[in-house]
N, C-alpha and C positions, 0 to 999 in steps of 0.2 A: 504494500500500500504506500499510495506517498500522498501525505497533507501537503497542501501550500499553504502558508500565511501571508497575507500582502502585509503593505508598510501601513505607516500611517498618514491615514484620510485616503486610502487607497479601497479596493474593492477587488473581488472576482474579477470583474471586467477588463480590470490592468492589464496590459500589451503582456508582460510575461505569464503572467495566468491563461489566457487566453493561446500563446504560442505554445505551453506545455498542454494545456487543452487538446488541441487541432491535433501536436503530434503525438499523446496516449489515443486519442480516438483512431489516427492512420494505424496505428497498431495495434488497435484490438482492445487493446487496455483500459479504455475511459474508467471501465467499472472499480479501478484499480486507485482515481482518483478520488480527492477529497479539497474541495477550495469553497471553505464559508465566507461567509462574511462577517469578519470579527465585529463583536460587540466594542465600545470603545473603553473600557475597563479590561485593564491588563488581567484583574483577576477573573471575570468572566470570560475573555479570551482564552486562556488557558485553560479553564472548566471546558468552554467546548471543545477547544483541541482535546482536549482529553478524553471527553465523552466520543470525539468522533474516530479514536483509534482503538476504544476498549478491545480489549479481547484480540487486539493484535500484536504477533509475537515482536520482541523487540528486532529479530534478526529481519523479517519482512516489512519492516516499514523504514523508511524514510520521511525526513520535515524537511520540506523548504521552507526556507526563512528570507522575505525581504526584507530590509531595513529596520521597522520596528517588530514585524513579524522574524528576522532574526534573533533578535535580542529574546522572544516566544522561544523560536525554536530550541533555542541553546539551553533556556531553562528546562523544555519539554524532554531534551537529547541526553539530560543529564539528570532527570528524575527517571525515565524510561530508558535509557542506555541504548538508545535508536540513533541510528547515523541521521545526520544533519548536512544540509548545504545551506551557505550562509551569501546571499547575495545583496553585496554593501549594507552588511549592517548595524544598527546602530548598536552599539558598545556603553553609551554611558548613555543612554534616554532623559535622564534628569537633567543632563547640560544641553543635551540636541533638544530635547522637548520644552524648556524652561519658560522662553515667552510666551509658550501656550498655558503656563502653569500661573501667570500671574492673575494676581486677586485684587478688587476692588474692596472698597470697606464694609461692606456688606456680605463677605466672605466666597463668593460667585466669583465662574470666569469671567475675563472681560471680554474677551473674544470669540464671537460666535462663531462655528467651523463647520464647513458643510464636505461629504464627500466628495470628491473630483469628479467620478463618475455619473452619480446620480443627482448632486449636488442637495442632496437631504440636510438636513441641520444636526448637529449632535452636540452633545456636551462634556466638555475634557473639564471633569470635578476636580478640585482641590484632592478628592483621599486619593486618586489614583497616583499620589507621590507614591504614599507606604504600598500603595500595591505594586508600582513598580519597583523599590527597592528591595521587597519580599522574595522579589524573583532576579536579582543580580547573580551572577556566578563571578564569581573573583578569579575562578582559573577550571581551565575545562580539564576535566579526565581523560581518557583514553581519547587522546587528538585524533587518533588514525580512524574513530568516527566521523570526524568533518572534513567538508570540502568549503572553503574560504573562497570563491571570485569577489576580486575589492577593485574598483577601478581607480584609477590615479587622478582622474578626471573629473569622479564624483561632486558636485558643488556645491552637496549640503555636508557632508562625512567628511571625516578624514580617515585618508583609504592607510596612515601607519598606525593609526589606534585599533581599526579591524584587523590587520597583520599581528600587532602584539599582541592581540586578546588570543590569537589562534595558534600559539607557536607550536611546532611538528607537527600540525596540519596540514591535510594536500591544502596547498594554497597557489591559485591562479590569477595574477595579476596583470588586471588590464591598464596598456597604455592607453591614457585617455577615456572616452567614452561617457557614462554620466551618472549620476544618481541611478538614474531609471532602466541602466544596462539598453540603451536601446540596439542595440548588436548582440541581445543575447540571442537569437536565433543559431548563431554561429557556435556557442558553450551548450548548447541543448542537449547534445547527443554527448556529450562527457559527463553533464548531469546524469545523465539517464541511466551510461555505465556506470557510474560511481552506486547509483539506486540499486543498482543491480546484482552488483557483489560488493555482500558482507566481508567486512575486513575482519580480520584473522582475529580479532579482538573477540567476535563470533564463538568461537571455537576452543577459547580457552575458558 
């Protein structure tokens, strides 16, 4: 099985949800996928990821993680011991997300956010600090579960804070490119193998 997470203020709909789409469906696979739409509380995000791989063994599944749905992943990979691939993601949420986190005196966001795609309205609360820091990982275990693409290009991340989060990680590092990997058509099929075979971590 393999979940996708998008980023944040992102959706199913995302150009990379949608390209891994088209090519589990050429393959017979669709059934194989998993791409919600995350609720915008870190800790109900992770309840549903969670809910939507039950009963799945850790060596058969795979998490894609984009950006904030990285930062998902990596906690989901290291409570479930499931391989992970991590596309530009975000590493410290608290600092990359912070302007969204500011409060007026009435204790409320100030900034109202809608998704990209649908352009719905939602609400980034004050608690979702502590539920994002609930779910930090200070240093990942058994690295040779993850596959790191960080792109240098990126214009919201910085692609050497994803490098150091990830060390002896397969890590693929793109020159250039952007936040939103729009050339990931081209890493699809390395994703796919990496889904594919469990690393040796498996077996011991």
């Amino acid at each position: 099985m393999i979940l996708y997470l998008h980023g944040f203020r992102s959706s199913p709909q995302a150009a990379k949800a949608c390209l891994l789409r088209r090519k589990m469906e050429q393959l017979g696979r669709l059934d194989e996928l998993r791409c919600p739409q995350l609720p915008a509380s870190p800790q109900q995000a992770v309840a549903l990821a969670l809910e939507l791989v039950a009963g799945c063994a850790a060596s058969d599944l795979t998490i894609i993680g984009s950006s904030l749905g990285g930062f998902y992943a990596t906690w989901l990979a290291e409570r479930l011991g499931c391989r992970a691939v991590l596309l530009n993601p975000t590493v410290k949420p608290l600092r990359d997300l912070a302007h969204y986190m500011e409060l007026n005196a009435d204790g409320k966001a100030t900034l109202a956010l809608t998704h990209f795609h649908s352009g719905e309205e939602f609400d980034f609360k004050p608690e979702y600090k502590g539920q994002m820091q609930a779910l930090e990982v200070a240093t990942i275990t058994r690295p040779e579960r993850y596959y790191l693409i960080a792109a240098t290009g990126d214009e919201l991340l910085n692609w050497h804070d994803m490098v150091g989060h990830y060390p002896q990680a397969k890590q693929l590092i793109v020159q250039g490119s952007d936040h939103g990997l729009s050339d990931f058509a081209q890493y699809l099929d390395g994703v796919l193998a990496f889904c594919a075979n469990p690393p040796a971590a498996f077996n011991t």
